[in-house]
PDB file of N, CA, C and O in Angstrom:
ATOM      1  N   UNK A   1      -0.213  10.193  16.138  1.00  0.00           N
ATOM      2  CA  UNK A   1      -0.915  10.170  14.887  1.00  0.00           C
ATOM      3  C   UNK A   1       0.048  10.348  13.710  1.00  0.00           C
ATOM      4  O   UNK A   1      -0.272   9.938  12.594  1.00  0.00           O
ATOM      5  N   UNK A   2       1.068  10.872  13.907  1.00  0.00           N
ATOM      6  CA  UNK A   2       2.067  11.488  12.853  1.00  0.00           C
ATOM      7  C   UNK A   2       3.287  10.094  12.531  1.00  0.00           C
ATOM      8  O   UNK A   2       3.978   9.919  11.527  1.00  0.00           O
ATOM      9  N   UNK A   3       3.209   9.341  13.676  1.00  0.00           N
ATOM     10  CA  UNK A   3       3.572   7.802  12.733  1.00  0.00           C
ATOM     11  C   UNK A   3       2.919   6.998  12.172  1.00  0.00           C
ATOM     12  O   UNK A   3       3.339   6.241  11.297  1.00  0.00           O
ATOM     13  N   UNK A   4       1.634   7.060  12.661  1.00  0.00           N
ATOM     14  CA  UNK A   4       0.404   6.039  11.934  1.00  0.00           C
ATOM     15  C   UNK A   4       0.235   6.959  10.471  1.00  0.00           C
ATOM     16  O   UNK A   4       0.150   6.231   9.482  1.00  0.00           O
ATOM     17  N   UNK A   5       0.189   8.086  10.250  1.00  0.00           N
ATOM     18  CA  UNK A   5       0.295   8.665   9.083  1.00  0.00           C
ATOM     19  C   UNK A   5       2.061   8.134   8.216  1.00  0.00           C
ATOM     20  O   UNK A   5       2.184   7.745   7.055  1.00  0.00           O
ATOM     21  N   UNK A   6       2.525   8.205   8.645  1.00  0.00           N
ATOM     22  CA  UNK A   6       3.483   8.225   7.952  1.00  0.00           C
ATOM     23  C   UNK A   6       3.731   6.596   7.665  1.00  0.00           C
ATOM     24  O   UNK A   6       4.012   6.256   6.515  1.00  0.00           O
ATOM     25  N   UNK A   7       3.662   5.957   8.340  1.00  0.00           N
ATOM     26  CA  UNK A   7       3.699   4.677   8.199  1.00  0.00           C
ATOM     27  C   UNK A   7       2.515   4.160   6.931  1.00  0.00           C
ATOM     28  O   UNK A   7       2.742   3.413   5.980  1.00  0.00           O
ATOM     29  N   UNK A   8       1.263   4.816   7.287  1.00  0.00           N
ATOM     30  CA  UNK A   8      -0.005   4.174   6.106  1.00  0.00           C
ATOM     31  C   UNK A   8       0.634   4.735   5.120  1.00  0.00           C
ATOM     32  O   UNK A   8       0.285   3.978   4.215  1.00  0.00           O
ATOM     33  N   UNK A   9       1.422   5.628   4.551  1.00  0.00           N
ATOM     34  CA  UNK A   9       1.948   6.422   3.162  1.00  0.00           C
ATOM     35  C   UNK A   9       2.955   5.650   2.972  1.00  0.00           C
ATOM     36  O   UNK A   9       2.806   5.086   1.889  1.00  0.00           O
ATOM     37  N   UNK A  10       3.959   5.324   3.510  1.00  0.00           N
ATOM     38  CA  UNK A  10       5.252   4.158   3.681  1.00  0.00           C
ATOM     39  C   UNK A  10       4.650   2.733   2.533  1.00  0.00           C
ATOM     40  O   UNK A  10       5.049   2.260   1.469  1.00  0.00           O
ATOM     41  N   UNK A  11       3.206   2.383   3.724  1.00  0.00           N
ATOM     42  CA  UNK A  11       2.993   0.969   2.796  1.00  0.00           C
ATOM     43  C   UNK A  11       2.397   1.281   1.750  1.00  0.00           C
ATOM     44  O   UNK A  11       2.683   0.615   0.755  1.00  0.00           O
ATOM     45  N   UNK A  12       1.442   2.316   1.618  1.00  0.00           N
ATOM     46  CA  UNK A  12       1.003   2.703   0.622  1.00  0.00           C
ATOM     47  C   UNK A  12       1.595   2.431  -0.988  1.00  0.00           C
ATOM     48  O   UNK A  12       1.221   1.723  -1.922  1.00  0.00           O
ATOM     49  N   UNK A  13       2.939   3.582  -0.728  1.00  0.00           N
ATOM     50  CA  UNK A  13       3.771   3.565  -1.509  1.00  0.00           C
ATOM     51  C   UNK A  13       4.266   2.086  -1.820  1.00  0.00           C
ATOM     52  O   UNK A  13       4.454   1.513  -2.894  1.00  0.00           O
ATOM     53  N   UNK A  14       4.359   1.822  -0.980  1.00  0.00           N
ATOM     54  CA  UNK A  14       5.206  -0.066  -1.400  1.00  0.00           C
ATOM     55  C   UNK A  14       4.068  -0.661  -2.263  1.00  0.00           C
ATOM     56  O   UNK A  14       4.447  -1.270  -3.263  1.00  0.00           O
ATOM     57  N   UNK A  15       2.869  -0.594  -2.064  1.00  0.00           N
ATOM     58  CA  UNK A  15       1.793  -1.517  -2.372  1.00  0.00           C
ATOM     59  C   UNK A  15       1.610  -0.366  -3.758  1.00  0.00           C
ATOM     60  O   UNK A  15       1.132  -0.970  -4.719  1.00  0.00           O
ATOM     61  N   UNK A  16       1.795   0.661  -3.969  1.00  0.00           N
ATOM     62  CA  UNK A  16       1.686   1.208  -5.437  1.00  0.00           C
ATOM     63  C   UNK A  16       3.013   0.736  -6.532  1.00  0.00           C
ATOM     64  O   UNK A  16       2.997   0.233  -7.656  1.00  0.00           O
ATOM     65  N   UNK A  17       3.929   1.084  -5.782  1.00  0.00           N
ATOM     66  CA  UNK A  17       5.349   0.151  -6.744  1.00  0.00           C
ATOM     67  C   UNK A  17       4.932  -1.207  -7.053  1.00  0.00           C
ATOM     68  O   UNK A  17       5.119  -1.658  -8.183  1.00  0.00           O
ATOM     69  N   UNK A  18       4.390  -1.882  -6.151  1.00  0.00           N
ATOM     70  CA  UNK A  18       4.332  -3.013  -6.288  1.00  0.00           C
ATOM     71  C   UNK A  18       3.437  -3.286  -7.587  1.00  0.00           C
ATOM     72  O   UNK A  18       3.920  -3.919  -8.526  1.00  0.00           O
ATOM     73  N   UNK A  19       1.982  -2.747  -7.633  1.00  0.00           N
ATOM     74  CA  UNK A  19       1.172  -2.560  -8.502  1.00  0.00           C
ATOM     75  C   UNK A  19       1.751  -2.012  -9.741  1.00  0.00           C
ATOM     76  O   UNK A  19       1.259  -2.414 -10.795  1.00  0.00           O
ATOM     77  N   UNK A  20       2.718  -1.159  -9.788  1.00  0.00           N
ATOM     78  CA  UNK A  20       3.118  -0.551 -10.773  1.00  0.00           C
ATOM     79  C   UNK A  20       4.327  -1.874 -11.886  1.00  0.00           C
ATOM     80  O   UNK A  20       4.447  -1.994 -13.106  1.00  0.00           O
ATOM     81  N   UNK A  21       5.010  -2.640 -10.691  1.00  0.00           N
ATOM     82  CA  UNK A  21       6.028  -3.681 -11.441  1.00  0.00           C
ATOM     83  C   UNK A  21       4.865  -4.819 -12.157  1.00  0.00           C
ATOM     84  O   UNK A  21       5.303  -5.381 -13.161  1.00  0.00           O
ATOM     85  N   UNK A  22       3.498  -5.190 -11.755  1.00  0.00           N
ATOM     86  CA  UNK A  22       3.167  -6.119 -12.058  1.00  0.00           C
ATOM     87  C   UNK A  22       2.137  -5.498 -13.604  1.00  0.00           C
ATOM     88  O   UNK A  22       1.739  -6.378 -14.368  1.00  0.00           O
ATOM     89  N   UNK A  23       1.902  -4.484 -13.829  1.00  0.00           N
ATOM     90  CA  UNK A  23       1.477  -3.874 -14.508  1.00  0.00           C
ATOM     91  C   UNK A  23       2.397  -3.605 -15.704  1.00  0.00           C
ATOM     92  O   UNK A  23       1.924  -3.970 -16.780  1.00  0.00           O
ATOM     93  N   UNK A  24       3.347  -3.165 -15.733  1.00  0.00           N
ATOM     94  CA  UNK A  24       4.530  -3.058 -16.088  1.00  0.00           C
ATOM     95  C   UNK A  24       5.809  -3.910 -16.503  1.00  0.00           C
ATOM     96  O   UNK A  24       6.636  -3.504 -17.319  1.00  0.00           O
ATOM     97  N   UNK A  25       5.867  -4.928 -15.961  1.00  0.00           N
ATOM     98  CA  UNK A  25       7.298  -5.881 -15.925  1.00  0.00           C
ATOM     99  C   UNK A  25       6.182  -7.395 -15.801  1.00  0.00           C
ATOM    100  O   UNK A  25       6.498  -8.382 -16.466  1.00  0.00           O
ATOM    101  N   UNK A  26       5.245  -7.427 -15.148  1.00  0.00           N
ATOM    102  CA  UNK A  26       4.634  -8.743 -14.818  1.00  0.00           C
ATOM    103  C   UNK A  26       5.073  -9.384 -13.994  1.00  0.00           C
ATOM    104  O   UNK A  26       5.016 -10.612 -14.060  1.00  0.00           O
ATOM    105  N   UNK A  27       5.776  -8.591 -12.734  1.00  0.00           N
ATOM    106  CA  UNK A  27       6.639  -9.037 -11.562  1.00  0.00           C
ATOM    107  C   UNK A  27       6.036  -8.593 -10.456  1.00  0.00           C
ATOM    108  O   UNK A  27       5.830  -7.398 -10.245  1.00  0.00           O
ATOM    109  N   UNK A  28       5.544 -10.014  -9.269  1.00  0.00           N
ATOM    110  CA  UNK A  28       5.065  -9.608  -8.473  1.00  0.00           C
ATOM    111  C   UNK A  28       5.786  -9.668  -7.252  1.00  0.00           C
ATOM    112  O   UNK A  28       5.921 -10.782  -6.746  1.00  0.00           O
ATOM    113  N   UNK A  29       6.588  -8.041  -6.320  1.00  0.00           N
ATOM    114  CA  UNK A  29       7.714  -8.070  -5.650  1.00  0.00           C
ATOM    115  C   UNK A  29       7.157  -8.692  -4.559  1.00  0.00           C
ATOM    116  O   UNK A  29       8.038  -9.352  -4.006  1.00  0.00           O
ATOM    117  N   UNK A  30       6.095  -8.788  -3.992  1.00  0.00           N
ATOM    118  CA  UNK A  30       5.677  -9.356  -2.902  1.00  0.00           C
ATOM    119  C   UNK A  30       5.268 -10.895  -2.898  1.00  0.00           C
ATOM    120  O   UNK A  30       5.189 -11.576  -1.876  1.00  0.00           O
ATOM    121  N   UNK A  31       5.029 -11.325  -4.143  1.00  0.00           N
ATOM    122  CA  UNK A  31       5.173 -13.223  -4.203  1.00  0.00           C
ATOM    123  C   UNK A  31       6.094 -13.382  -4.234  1.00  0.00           C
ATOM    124  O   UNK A  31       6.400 -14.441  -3.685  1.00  0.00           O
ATOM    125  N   UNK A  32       7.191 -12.636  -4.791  1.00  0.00           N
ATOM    126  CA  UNK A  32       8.762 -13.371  -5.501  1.00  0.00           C
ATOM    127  C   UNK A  32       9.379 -13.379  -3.784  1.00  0.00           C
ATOM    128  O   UNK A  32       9.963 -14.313  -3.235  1.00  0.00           O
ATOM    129  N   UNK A  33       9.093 -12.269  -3.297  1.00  0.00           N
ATOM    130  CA  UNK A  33       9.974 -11.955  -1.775  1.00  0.00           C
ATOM    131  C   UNK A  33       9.325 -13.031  -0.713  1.00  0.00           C
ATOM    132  O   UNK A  33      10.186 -13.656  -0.095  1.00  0.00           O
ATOM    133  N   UNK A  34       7.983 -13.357  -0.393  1.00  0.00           N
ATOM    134  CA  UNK A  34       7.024 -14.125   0.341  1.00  0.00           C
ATOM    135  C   UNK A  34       6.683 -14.845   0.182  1.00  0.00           C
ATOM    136  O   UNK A  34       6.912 -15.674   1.062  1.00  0.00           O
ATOM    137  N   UNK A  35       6.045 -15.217  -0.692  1.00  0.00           N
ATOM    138  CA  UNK A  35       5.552 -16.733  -1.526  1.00  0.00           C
ATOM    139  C   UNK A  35       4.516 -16.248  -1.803  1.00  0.00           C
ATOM    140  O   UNK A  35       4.019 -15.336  -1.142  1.00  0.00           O
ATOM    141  N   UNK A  36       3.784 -16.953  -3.221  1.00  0.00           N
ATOM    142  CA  UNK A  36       2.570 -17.127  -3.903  1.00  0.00           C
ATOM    143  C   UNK A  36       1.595 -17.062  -2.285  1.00  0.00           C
ATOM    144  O   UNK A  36       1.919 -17.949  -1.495  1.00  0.00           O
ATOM    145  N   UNK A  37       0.882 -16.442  -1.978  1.00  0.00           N
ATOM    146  CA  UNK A  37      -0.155 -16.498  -1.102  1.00  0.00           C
ATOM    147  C   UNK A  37       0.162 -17.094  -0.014  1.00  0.00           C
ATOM    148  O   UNK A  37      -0.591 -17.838   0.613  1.00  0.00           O
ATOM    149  N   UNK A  38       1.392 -16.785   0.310  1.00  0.00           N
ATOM    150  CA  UNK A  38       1.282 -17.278   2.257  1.00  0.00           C
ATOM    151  C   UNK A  38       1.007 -16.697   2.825  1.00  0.00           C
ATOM    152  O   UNK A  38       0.678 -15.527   2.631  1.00  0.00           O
ATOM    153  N   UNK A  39       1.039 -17.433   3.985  1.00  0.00           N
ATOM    154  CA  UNK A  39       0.088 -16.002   5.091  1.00  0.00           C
ATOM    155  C   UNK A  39       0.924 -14.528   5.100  1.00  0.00           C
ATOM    156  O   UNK A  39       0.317 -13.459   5.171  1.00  0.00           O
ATOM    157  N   UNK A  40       2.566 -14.628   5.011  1.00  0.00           N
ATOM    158  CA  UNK A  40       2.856 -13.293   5.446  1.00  0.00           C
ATOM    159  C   UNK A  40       2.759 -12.562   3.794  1.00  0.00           C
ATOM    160  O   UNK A  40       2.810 -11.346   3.977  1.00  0.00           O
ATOM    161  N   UNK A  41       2.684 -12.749   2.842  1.00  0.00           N
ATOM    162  CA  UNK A  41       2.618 -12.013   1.790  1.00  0.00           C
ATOM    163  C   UNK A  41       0.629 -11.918   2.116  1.00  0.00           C
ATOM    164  O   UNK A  41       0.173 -10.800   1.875  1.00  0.00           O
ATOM    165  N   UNK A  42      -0.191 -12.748   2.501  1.00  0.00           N
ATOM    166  CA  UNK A  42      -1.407 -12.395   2.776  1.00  0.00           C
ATOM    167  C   UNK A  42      -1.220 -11.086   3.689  1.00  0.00           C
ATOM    168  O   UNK A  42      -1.531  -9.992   3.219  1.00  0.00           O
ATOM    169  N   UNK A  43      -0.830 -11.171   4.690  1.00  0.00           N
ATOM    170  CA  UNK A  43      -0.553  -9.800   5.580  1.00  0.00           C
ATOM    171  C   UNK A  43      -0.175  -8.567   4.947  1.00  0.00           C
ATOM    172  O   UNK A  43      -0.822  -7.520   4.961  1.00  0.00           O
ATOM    173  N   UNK A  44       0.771  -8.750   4.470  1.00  0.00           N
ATOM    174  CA  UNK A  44       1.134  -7.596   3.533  1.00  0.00           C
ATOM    175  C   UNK A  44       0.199  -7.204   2.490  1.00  0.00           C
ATOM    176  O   UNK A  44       0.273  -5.991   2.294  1.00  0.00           O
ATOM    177  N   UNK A  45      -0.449  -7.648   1.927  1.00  0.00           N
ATOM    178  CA  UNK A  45      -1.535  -7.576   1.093  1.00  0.00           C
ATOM    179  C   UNK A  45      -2.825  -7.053   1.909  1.00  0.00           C
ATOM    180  O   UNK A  45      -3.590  -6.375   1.223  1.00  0.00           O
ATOM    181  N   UNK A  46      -3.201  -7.252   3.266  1.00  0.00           N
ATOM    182  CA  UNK A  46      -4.173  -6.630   4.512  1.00  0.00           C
ATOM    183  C   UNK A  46      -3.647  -5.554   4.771  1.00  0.00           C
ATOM    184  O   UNK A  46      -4.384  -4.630   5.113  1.00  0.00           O
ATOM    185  N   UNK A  47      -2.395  -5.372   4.696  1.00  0.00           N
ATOM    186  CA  UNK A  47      -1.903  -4.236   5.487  1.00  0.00           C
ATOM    187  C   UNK A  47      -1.664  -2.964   4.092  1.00  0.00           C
ATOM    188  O   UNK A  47      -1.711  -1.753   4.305  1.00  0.00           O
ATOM    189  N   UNK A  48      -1.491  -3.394   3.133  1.00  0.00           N
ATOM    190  CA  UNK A  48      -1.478  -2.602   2.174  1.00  0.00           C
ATOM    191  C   UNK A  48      -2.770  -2.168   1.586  1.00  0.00           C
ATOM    192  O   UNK A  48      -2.730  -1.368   0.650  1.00  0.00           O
ATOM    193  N   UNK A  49      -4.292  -2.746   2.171  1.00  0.00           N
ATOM    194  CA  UNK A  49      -5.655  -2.958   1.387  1.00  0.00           C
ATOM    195  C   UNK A  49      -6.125  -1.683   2.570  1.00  0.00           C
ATOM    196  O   UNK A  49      -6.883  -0.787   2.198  1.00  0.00           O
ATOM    197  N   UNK A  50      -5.497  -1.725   4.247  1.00  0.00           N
ATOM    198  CA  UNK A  50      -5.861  -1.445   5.303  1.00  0.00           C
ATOM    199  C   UNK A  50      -5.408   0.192   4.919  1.00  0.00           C
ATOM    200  O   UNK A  50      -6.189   1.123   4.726  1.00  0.00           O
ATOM    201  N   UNK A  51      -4.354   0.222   4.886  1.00  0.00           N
ATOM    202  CA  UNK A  51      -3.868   1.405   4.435  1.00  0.00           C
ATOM    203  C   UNK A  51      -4.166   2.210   3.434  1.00  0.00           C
ATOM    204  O   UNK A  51      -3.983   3.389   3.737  1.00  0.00           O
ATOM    205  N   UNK A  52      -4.589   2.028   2.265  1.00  0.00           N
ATOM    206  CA  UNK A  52      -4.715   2.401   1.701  1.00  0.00           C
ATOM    207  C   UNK A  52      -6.454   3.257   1.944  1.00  0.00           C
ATOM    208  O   UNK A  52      -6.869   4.335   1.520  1.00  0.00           O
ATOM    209  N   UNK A  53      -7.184   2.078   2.893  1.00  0.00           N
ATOM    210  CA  UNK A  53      -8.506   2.680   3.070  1.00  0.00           C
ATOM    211  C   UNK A  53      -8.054   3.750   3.966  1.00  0.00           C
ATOM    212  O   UNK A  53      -8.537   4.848   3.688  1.00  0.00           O
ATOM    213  N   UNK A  54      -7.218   3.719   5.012  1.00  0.00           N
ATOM    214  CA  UNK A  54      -7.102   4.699   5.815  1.00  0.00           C
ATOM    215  C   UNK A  54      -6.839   6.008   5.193  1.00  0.00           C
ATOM    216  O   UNK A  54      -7.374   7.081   5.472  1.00  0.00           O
ATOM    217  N   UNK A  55      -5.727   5.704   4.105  1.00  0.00           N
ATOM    218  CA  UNK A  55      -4.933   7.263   3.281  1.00  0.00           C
ATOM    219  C   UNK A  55      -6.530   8.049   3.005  1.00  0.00           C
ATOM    220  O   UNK A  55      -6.434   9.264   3.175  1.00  0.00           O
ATOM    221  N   UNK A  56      -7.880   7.614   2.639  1.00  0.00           N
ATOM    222  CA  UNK A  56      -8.811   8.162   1.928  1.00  0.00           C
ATOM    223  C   UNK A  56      -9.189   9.106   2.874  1.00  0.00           C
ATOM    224  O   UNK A  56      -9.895  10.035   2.481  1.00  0.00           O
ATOM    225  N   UNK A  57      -8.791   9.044   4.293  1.00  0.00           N
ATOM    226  CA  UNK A  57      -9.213  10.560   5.184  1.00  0.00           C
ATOM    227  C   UNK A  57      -8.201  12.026   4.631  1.00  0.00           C
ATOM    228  O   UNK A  57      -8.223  13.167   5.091  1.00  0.00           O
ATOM    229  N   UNK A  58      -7.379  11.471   3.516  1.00  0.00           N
ATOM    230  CA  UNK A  58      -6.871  12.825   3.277  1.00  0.00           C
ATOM    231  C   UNK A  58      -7.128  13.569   2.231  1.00  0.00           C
ATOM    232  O   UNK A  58      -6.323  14.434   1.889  1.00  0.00           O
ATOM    233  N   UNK A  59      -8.316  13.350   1.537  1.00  0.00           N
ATOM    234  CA  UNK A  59      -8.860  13.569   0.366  1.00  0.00           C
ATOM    235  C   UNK A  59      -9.636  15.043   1.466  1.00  0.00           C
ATOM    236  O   UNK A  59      -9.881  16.202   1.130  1.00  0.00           O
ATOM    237  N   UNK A  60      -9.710  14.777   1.973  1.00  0.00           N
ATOM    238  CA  UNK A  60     -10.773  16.110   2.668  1.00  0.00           C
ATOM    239  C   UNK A  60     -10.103  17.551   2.709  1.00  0.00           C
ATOM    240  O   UNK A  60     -10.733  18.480   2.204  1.00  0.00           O
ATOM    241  N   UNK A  61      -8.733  17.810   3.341  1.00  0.00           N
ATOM    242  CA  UNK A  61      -8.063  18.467   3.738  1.00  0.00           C
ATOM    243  C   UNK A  61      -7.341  19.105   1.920  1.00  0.00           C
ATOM    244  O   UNK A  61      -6.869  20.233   1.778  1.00  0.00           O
ATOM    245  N   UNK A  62      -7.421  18.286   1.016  1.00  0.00           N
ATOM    246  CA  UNK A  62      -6.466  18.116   0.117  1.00  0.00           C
ATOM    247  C   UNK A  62      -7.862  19.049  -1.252  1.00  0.00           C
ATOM    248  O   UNK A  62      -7.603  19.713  -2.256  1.00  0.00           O
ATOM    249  N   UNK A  63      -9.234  18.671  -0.650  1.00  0.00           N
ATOM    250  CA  UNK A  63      -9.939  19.582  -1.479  1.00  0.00           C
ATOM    251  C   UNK A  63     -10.303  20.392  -1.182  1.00  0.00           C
ATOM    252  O   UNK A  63     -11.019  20.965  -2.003  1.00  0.00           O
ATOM    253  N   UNK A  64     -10.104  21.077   0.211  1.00  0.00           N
ATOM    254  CA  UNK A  64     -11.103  22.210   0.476  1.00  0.00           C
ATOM    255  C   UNK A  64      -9.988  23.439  -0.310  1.00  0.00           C
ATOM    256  O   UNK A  64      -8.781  23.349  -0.535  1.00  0.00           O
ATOM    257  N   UNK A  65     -10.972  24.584  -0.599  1.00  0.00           N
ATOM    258  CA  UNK A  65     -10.103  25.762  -0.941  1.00  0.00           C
ATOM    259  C   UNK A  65      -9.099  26.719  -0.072  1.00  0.00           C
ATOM    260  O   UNK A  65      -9.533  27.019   1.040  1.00  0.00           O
ATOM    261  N   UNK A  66      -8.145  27.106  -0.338  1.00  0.00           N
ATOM    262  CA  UNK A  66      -7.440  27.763   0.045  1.00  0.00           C
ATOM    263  C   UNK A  66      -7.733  29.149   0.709  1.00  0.00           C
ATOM    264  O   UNK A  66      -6.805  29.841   1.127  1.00  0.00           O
TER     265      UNK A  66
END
C-alpha cells in the first residue's frame, strides 16, 4: 500500500506542476513532451485524473482531531 500511496502523490504532484505551468506560463509540459492528445499523453492525463481521485481517501485521517 505504501507504493501505491506514494506513487498516487508522485503523479499527483506532476499533474499539479503541470496545471500550475499552464496557468502560469501557458505551457502545456505534457503536450509539448507527448503530443497534443495522443494516446500516451491521454494516459497520463487518466492516470493523473485516477490519482488524484484516489489522494481524496486522505482527507479523512488529515481532519480528524488530534
Amino acid at each position: 500500500m505504501k507504493y501505491l500511496n506514494c506513487f498516487a502523490l508522485t503523479i499527483t504532484i506532476i499533474g499539479a506542476i503541470n496545471w500550475g505551468l499552464i496557468g502560469f506560463l501557458q505551457f502545456n509540459l505534457v503536450s509539448f513532451l507527448f503530443g497534443n492528445m495522443s494516446w500516451l499523453s491521454r494516459i497520463i492525463y487518466g492516470l493523473v485524473g485516477l490519482c488524484g481521485l484516489y489522494m481524496i481517501k486522505f482527507y479523512g485521517p488529515s481532519l480528524q482531531e488530534d
